[in-house]
C-alpha positions as CSV (number, residue, x, y, z in Angstrom):
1,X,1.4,9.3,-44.0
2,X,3.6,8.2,-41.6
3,X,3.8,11.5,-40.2
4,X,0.6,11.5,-38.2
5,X,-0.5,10.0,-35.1
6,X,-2.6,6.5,-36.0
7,X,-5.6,4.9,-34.8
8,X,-5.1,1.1,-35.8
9,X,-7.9,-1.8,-35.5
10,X,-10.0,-3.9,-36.9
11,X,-12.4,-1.2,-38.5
12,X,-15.0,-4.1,-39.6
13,X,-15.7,-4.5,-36.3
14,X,-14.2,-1.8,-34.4
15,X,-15.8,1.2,-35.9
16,X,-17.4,3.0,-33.7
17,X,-14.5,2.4,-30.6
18,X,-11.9,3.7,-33.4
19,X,-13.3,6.2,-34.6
20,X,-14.3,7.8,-31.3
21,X,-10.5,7.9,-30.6
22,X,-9.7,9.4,-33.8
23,X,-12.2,12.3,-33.9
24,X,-11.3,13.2,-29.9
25,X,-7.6,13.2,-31.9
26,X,-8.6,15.1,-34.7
27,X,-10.3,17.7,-33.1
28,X,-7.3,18.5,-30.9
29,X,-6.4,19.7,-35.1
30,X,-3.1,16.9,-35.0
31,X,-2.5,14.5,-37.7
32,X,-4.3,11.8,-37.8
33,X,-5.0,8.6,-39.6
34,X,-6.9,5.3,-39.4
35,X,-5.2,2.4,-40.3
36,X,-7.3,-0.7,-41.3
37,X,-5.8,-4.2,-40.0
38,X,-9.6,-6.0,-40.3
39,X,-9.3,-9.3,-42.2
40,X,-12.8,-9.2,-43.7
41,X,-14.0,-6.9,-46.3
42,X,-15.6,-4.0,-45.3
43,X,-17.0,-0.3,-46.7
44,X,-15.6,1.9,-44.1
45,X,-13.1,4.6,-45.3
46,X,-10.0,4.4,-43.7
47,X,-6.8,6.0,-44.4
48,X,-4.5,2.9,-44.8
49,X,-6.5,-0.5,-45.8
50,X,-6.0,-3.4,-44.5
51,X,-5.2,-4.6,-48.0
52,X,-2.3,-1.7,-48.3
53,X,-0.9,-3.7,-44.7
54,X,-1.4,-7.6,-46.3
55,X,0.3,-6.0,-49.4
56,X,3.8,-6.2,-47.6
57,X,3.9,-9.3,-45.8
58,X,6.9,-11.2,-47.1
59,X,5.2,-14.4,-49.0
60,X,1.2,-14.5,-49.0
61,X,0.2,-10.9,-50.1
62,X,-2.8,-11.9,-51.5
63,X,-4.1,-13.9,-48.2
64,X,-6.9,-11.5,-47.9
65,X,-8.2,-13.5,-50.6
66,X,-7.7,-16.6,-50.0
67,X,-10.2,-18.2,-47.4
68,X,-7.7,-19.9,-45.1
69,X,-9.7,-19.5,-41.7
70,X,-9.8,-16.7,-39.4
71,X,-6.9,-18.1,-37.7
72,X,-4.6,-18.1,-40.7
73,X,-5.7,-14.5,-41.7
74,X,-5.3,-12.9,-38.2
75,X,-1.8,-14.8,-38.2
76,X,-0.7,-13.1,-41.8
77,X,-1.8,-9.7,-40.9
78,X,0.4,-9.7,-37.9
79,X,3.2,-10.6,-39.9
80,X,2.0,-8.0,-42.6
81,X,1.9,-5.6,-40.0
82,X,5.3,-6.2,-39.1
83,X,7.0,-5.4,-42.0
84,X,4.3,-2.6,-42.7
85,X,5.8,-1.1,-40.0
86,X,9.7,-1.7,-40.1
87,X,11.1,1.9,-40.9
88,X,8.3,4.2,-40.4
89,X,8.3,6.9,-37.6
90,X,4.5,7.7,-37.2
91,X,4.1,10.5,-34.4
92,X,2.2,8.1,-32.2
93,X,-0.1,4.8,-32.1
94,X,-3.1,4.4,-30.3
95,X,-4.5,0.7,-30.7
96,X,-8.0,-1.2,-29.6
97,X,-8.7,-5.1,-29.4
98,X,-9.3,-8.3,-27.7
99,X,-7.0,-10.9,-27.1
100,X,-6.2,-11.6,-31.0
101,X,-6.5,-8.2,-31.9
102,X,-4.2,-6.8,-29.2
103,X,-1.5,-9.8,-30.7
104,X,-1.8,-8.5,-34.1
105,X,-1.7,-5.1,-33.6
106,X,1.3,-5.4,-30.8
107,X,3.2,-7.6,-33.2
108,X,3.4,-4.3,-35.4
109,X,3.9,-2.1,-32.1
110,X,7.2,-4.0,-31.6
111,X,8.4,-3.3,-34.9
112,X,8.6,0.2,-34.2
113,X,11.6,2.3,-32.5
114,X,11.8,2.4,-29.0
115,X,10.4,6.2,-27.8
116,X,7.7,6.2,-30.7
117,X,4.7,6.5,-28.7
118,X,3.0,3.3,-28.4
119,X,-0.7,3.0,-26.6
120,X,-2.7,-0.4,-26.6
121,X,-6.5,-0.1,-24.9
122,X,-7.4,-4.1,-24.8
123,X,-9.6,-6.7,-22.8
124,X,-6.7,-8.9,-21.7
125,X,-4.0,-5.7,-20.3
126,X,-4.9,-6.7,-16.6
127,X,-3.3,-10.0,-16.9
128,X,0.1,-11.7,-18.3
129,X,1.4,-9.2,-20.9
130,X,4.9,-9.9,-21.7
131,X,4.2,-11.6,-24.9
132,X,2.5,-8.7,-26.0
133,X,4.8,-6.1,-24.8
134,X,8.3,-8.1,-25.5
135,X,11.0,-5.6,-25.5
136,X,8.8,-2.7,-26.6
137,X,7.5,0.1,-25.0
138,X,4.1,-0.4,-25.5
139,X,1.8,0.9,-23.0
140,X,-1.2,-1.1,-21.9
141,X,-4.7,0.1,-20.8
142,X,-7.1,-2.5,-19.6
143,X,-10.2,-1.7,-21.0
144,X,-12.5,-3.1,-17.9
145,X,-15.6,-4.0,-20.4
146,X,-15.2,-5.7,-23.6
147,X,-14.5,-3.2,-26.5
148,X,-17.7,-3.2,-27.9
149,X,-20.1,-0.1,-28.4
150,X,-19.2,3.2,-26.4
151,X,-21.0,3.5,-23.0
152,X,-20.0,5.3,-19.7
153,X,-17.0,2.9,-18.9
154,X,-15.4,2.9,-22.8
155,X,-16.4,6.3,-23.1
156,X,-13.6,7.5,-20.3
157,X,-11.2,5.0,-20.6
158,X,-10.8,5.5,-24.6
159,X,-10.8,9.1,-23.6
160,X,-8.5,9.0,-21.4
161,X,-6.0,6.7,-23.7
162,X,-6.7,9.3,-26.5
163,X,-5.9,12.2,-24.1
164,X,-2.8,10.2,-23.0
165,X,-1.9,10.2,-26.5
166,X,-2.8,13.9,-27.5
167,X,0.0,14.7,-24.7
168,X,2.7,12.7,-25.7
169,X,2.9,13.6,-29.0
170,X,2.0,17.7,-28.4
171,X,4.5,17.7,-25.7
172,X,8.3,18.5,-27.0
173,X,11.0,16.3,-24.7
174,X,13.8,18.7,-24.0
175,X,16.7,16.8,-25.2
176,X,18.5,14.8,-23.0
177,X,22.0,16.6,-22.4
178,X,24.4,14.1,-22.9
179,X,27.1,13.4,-25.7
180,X,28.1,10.6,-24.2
181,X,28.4,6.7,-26.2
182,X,25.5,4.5,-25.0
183,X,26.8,0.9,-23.1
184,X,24.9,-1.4,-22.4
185,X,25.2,-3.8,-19.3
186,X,23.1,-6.8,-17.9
187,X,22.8,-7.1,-14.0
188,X,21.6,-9.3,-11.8
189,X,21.2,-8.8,-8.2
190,X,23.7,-11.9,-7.6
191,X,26.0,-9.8,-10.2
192,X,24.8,-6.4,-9.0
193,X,28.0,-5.7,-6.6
194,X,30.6,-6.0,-9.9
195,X,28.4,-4.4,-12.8
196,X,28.5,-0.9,-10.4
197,X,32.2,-1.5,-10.4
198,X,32.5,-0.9,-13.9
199,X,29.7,1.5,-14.3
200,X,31.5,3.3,-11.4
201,X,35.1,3.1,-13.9
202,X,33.2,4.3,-16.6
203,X,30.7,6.0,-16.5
204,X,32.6,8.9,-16.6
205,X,32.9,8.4,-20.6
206,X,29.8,6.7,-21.3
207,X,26.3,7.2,-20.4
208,X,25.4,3.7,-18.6
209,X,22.1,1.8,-19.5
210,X,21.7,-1.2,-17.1
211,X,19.4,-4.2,-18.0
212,X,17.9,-6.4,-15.7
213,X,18.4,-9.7,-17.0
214,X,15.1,-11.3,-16.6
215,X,14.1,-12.0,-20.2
216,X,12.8,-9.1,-21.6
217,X,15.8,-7.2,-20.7
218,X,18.2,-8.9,-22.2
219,X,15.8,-8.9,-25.1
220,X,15.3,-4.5,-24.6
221,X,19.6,-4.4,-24.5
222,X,19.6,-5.9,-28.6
223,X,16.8,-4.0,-29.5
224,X,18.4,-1.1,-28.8
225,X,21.5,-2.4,-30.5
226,X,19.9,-3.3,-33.1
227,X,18.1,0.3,-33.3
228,X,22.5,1.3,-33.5
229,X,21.3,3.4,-29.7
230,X,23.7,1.0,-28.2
231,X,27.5,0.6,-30.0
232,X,29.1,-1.1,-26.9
233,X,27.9,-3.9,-24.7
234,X,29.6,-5.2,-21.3
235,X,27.2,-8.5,-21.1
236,X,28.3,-9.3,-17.4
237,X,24.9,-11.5,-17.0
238,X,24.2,-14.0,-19.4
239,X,21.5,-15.9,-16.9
240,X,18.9,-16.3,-19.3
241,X,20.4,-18.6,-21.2
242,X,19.4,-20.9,-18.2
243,X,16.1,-20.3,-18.1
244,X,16.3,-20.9,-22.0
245,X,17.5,-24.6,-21.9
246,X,16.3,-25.7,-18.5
247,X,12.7,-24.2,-18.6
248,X,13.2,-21.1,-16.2
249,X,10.9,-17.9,-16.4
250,X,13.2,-15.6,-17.5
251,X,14.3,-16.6,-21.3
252,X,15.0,-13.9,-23.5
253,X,14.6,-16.7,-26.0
254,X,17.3,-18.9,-28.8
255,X,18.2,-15.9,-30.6
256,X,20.3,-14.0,-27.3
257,X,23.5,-12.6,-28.8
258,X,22.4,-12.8,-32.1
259,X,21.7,-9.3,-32.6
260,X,25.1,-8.0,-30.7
261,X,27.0,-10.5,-33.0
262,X,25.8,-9.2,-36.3
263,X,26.3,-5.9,-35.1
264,X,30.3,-7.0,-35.1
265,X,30.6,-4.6,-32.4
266,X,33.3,-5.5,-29.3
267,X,31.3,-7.7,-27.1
268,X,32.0,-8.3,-24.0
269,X,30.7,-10.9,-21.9
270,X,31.0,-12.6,-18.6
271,X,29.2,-15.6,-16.8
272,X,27.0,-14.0,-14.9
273,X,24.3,-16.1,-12.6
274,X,25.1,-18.7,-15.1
275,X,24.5,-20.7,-11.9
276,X,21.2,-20.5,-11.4
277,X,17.5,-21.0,-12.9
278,X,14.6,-19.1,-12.3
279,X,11.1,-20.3,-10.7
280,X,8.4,-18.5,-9.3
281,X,7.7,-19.5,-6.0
282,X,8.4,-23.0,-4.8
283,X,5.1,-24.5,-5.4
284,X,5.8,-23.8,-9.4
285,X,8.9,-25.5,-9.7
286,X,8.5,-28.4,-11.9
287,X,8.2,-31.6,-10.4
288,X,11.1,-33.3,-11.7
289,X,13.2,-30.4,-10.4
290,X,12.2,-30.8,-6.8
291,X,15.0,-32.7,-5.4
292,X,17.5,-30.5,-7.2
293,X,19.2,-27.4,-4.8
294,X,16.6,-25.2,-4.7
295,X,16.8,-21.6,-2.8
296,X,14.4,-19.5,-2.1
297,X,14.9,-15.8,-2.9
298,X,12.1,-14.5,-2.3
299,X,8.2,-15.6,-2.4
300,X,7.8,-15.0,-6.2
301,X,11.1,-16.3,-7.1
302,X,12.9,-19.5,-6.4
303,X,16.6,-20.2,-8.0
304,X,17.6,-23.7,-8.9
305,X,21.5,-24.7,-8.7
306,X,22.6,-26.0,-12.6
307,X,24.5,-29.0,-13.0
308,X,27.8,-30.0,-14.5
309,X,25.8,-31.4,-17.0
310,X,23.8,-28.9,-17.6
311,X,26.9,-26.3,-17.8
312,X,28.5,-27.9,-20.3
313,X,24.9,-28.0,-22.5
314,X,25.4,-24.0,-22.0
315,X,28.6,-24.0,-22.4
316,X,28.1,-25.7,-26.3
317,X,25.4,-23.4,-26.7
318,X,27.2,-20.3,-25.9
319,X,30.5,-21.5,-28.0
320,X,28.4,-22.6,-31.0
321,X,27.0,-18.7,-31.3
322,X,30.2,-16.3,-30.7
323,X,32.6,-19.3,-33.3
324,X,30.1,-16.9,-35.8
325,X,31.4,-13.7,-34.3
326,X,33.3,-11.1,-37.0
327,X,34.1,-8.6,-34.3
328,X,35.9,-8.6,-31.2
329,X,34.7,-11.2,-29.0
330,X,36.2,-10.9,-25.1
331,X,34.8,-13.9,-22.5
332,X,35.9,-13.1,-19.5
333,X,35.8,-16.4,-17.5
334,X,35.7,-15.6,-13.1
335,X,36.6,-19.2,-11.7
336,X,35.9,-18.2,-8.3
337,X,32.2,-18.2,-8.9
338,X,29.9,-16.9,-11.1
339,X,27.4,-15.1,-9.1
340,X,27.2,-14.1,-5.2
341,X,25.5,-17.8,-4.1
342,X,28.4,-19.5,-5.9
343,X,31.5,-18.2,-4.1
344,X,32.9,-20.6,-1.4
345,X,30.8,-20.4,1.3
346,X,27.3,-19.8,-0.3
347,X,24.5,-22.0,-1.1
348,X,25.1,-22.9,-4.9
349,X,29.4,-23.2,-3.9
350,X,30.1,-26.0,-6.8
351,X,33.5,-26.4,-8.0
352,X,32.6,-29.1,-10.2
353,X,29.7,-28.1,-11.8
354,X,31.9,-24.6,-12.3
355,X,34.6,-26.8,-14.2
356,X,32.1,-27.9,-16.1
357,X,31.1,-24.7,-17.6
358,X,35.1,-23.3,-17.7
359,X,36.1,-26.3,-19.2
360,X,33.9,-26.9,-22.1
361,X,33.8,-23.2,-22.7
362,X,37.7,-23.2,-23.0
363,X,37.5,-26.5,-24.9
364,X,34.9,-25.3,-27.8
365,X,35.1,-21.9,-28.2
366,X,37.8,-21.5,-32.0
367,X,40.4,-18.6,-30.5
368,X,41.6,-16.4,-32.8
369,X,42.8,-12.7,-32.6
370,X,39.8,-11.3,-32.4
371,X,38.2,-14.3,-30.3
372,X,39.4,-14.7,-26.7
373,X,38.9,-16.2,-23.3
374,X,40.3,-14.3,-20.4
375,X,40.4,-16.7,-17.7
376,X,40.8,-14.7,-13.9
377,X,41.5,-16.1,-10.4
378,X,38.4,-14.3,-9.0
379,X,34.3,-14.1,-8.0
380,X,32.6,-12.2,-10.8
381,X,32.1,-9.4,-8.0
382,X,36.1,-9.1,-7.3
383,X,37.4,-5.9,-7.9
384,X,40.3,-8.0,-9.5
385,X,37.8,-9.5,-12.1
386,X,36.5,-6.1,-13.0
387,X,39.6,-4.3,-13.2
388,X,40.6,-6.8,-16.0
389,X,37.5,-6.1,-17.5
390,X,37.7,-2.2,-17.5
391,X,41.1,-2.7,-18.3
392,X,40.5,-4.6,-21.9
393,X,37.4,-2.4,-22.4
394,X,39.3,0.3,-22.9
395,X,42.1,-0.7,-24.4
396,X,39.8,-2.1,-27.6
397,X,38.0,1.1,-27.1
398,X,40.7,3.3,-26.6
C-alpha cells in the first residue's frame, strides 16, 4: 500500500474535496489510495481506515472508542499518524483541512523522509506556518475559501494541487551526480565569513549542505542526520540555543544536539552567534528586554547582546548534553569573539560576558579522549580558527 500516491483527510467530512483529488489522480491511471484520519465513524470506503492509523499509536489504540472530546481524539490521531507513518515511502501525499486538520495530518507529513513528496491544501497556509512545516518539506497551498463543497475557487486550486502532485511523482529526478559524503554546517550571517572558509577547504571531498541557523534549520541539519543523509556535522552556529532559553524567535527547540549525539558521529561544534538573541523588529522585543544592548539588523530582525549571566546558563546547558556524548566530541572555543558584532571594535565587543561562556564551558564540560575543548587565540571568522578546525576535521576523518 505504501506504494501509491495518498489522498489523506478526514473522509467524514471531507468527502467530496478528497475524493475530487483522488479521482483527477486516478484517472492520470497512478496508484492511488485514500487514507482515512476522520475521528468519527463513518460509511465511506476508504483504502486505509482511520481505525487501521489509531491502531498504531503507541498507548491509547482504542481511543476511537472511547468518547474523550474532539480535542483528545484529534490529538491521538496525530500521534497515530505519526507512527503510522515512521518507515513507509508512499510515492506522494496530497492532504486537505482546516487549522486542526492541517496539524494532524502535517504531524504525519513530518514523519516522513525528506524528498517524499509532501502537498498540504489548507485554510490557514497564508499565515504563520512553521509549526506545521517544522523541518519538513511539506508544501503549503492556501486554499482561499474554506474547504468545503467544490465550487469554481476549490475546483482549480485542488486541481491544481492534484496536478502539482501528478508531476512530481510521474516525473523521474535524474540523479544527482555526486559520490561525495554529505556535511552538514550551520551559518549565520555574523558566522558566514568562516563557515565558507571551511566549505572552501573542503568541499573538495564533501558535498557541502549549509543550514541557516534560524530554528528550523538547525532542526532540517538532525533530520537529515537522523534520516543517516548527513554522517558529518561542522556545527559552527549554535545561536539557537539563545533564542531557546532567553525567548528569541529562532529556537530549534530543547532537544538541539540530541539527534547528532545519538548518532555518535564526530561532532564538531563551535560558538557561533552565541552572542546574540533574535527579535523581530524593535517594537516586538519584550519589555523587560528594552534596556538591554539591542541592534538593529534589519527591520524584521532585532539582535539583543546576552549577558555573563546568561552565558554561563548556556554554557551549563550545552555541557550537560555533549557529558552524554559516545562519539568524538570537538568544541572548538574562538576567544576573540564569537560572531562578527563581538570582535573588539563592534557593537556586542564583551570580554566579560565572553569569559563567562569560555569559562563555564571549560569548567563543566567532563574531558576525556574522545571529549575535548580546543581553545584558539582567534574571532570565529579568523582564518587561524578555521585552519584548526579543518585541521582536526580531517585528522578524525582521515
Amino acid at each position: 500500500m505504501q506504494h501509491k500516491t495518498w489522498v489523506i483527510g478526514t473522509y467524514d467530512t471531507k468527502w467530496d474535496e478528497l475524493h475530487f483529488v483522488y479521482s483527477i489522480l486516478a484517472k492520470a491511471r497512478i496508484p492511488v489510495a485514500m487514507v482515512d484520519v476522520s475521528t468519527h465513524h463513518h460509511d465511506r470506503k476508504v483504502d486505509i481506515t482511520s481505525a487501521e492509523i489509531a491502531s498504531h499509536h503507541p498507548t491509547r489504540k482504542d481511543f476511537l472508542d472511547n468518547n474523550g472530546g474532539r480535542g483528545d481524539a484529534i490529538a491521538c490521531m496525530s500521534e497515530a499518524l505519526q507512527e503510522f507513518m515512521k518507515g513507509k515511502r508512499p510515492y506522494g501525499v496530497v492532504g486537505l483541512g482546516g487549522s486542526g486538520g492541517t496539524a494532524l495530518i502535517c504531524s504525519g507529513l513530518r514523519a516522513l523522509p525528506v524528498g517524499v513528496p509532501k502537498i498540504m491544501v489548507s485554510t490557514v497556509a497564508s499565515g504563520q506556518v512553521a509549526p506545521y512545516i517544522g523541518a519538513s518539506d511539506i508544501m503549503m497551498v492556501y486554499s482561499i475559501t474554506d474547504i468545503a463543497g467544490i465550487n469554481q475557487i476549490s475546483y482549480t486550486i485542488l486541481s491544481n494541487a492534484a496536478n502539482a502532485m501528478l508531476g512530481m511523482v510521474t516525473r523521474e529526478i535524474e540523479p544527482f551526480q555526486s559520490n561525495k559524503p554529505l556535511l552538514g554546517m550551520t551559518m549565520f550571517g555574523v558566522t558566514t565569513q568562516g563557515v565558507n572558509q571551511i566549505k572552501d577547504a573542503l568541499e573538495n571531498d564533501f558535498e557541502i549542505l549549509i543550514f541557516h541557523a534560524t530554528g528550523t534549520g538547525g532542526q532540517s541539519m538532525e533530520k537529515l542526520i537522523d534520516s543517516g543523509l548527513i554522517n558529518h556535522v561542522i556545527d559552527m552556529t549554535t545561536t539557537e540555543i539563545c533564542d531557546l532559553h532567553m525567548g528569541g524567535i529562532m529556537s530549534a527547540g530543547e532537544s538541539r544536539m540530541d539527534v547528532i549525539l545519538k548518532s555518535k558521529i564526530p561532532y564538531f561544534l563551535s560558538l557561533g552567534a552565541l552572542d546574540m538573541v533574535n527579535f523581530g523588529g524593535i517594537e516586538t522585543v519584550p519589555e523587560k528586554y528594552r534596556d538591554r544592548l539591542l541592534y538593529r539588523h534589519n527591520p524584521q530582525v532585532t539582535l539583543m547582546r546576552t549577558t555573563a549571566a546568561e552565558n554561563e546558563l548556556m554554557a551549563r546547558w550545552i555541557a550537560r548534553k555533549l557529558n552524554r556524548s559516545e562519539g568524538p566530541v570537538r568544541l572548538f572555543i574562538p576567544e576573540k569573539g564569537v560572531s562578527a558584532l563581538s570582535v573588539e571594535g563592534q557593537p556586542f565587543y564583551d570580554p566579560e560576558a565572553d569569559r563567562a561562556l569560555f569559562e563555564t564551558l571549560r569548567n563543566e564540560l567532563e574531558i576525556t579522549s574522545d571529549r575535548r575543548i580546543i581553545s584558539l587565540p582567534f574571532s570565529i571568522n579568523d582564518p587561524g580558527f578555521t585552519r584548526a578546525v579543518v585541521e582536526e576535521f580531517k585528522k578524525i576523518n582521515s
